[in-house]
DOZA-622963 format. One record per residue: x negated, y, z of N, C-alpha, C, CB in turn. Coordinates in steps of 0.001 Angstrom, whole numbers, plus 500000, padded with zeros to 6 digits. Glycine has a CB too. Example, Ala and Ser with C-alpha at 12.3 -4.5 7.8 and 13.67 -1.06 7.14 Angstrom:
DOZA-622963
486810494310507800487700495500507800486800496700507800488692495527509046;487150497750507080486330498940507140487100500030507870485916499402505725;
END
This chain:
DOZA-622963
492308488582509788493465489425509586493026490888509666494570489111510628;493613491914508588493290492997508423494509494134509440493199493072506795;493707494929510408494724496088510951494913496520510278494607496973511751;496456497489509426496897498365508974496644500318509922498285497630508836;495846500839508782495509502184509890496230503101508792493476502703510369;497729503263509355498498504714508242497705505940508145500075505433508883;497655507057507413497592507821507339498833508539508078497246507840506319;498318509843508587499329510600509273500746511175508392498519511805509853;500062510918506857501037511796506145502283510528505915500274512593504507;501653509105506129502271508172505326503899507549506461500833506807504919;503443508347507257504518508093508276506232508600507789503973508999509689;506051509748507457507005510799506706507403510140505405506247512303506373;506603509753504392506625509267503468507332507641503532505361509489503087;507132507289504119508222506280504387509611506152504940507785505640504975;509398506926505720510416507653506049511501507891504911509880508819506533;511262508772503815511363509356502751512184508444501898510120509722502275;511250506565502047512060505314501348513301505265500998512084504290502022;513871504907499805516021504697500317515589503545500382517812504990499076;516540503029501537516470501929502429516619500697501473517603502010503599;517014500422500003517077498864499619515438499141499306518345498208498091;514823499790499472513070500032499094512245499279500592512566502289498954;512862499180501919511909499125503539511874498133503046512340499324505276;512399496846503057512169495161503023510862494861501918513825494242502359;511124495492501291509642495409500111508536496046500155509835495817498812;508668496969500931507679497743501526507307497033503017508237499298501635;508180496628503562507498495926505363506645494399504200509651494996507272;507678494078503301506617492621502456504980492591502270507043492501500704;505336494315501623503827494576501369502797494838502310503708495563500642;503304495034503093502360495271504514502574493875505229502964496730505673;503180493094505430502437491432505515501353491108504737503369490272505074;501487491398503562500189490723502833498878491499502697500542490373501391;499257492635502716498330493621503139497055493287504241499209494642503696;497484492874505132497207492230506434496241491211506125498462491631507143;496759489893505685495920489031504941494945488821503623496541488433504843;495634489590502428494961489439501170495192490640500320495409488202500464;494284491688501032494631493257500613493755493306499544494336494551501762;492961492386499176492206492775497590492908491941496960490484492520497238;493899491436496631494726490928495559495508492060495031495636489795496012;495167493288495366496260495062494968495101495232493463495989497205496861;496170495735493302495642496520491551494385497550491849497211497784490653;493107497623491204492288498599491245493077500019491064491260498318490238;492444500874491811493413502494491839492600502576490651493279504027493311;491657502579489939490952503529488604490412501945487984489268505090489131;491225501505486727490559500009486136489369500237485761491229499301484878;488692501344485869487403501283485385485838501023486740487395502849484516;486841501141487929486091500166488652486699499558489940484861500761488977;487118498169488789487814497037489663487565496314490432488204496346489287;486375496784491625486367496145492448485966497336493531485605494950492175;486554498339492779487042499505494402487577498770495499488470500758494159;487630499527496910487838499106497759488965500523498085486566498618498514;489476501440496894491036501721497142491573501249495623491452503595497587;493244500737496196493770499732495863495236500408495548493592498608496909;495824499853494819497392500065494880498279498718494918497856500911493553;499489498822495220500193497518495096502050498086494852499815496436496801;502503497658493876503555498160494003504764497472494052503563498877493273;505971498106494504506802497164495474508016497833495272506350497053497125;509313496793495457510501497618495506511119497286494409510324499042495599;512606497610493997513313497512492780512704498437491678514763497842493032;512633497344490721511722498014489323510541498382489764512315499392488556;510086498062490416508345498598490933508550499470491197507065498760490135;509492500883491785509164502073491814508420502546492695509983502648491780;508210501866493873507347502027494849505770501669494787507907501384495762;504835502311495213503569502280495047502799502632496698503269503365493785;501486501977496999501183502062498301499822502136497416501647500881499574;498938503387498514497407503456497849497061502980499070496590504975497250;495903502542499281494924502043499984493197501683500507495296501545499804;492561501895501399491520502157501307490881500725502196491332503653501741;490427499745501648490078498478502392488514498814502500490500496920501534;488384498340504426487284498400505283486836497245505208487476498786506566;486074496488504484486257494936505102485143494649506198486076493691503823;484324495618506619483449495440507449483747495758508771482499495986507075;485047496574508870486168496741510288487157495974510040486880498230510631;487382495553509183488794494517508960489878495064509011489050493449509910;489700496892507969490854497682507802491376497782506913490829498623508015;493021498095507092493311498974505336493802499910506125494573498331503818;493187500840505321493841502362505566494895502791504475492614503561505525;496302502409505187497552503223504310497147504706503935499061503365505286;496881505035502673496486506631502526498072507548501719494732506719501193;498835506844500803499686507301500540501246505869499765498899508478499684;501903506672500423503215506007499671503920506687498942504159505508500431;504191506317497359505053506901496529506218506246496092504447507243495568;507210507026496131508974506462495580508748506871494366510628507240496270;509159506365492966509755507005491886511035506941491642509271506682490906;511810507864491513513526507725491244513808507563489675514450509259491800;514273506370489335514540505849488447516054506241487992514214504628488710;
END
């Protein structure tokens, strides 16, 4: 099982969520935990980075970047984005 390590900024930024967005966002951080390289490569041109995106929420508008440690057994939350649709 992988610790989740937020970024300081990502605290605020969730914060930030409208609330029918938290339940899909706490989802993504369950699986996060367990099977954090199943997230979309951040740049497809090299897909087997170890930062990641996964996106979540009504209409996908939500997006989580990520930086997987697998040799500490981390993901580092680095940023969360809302898009207002």
């Amino acid at each position: 099982m992988y610790q989740l390590v937020p970024d300081s900024a990502v605290v605020a930024q969730v914060a930030a969520l409208p609330y029918d967005a938290l339940a899909a966002y706490a989802d993504v951080l369950e699986v996060l935990q367990l099977t954090p390289w199943n997230g979309k490569p951040l740049h497809e041109a090299n897909p087997d980075g170890a930062v990641r995106r996964w996106d979540f929420g009504p209409g996908q508008a939500g997006q989580v970047i990520y930086l997987i440690l697998d040799e500490r057994q981390e993901v580092h939350l680095l940023l969360v984005q809302w898009l207002e649709l």
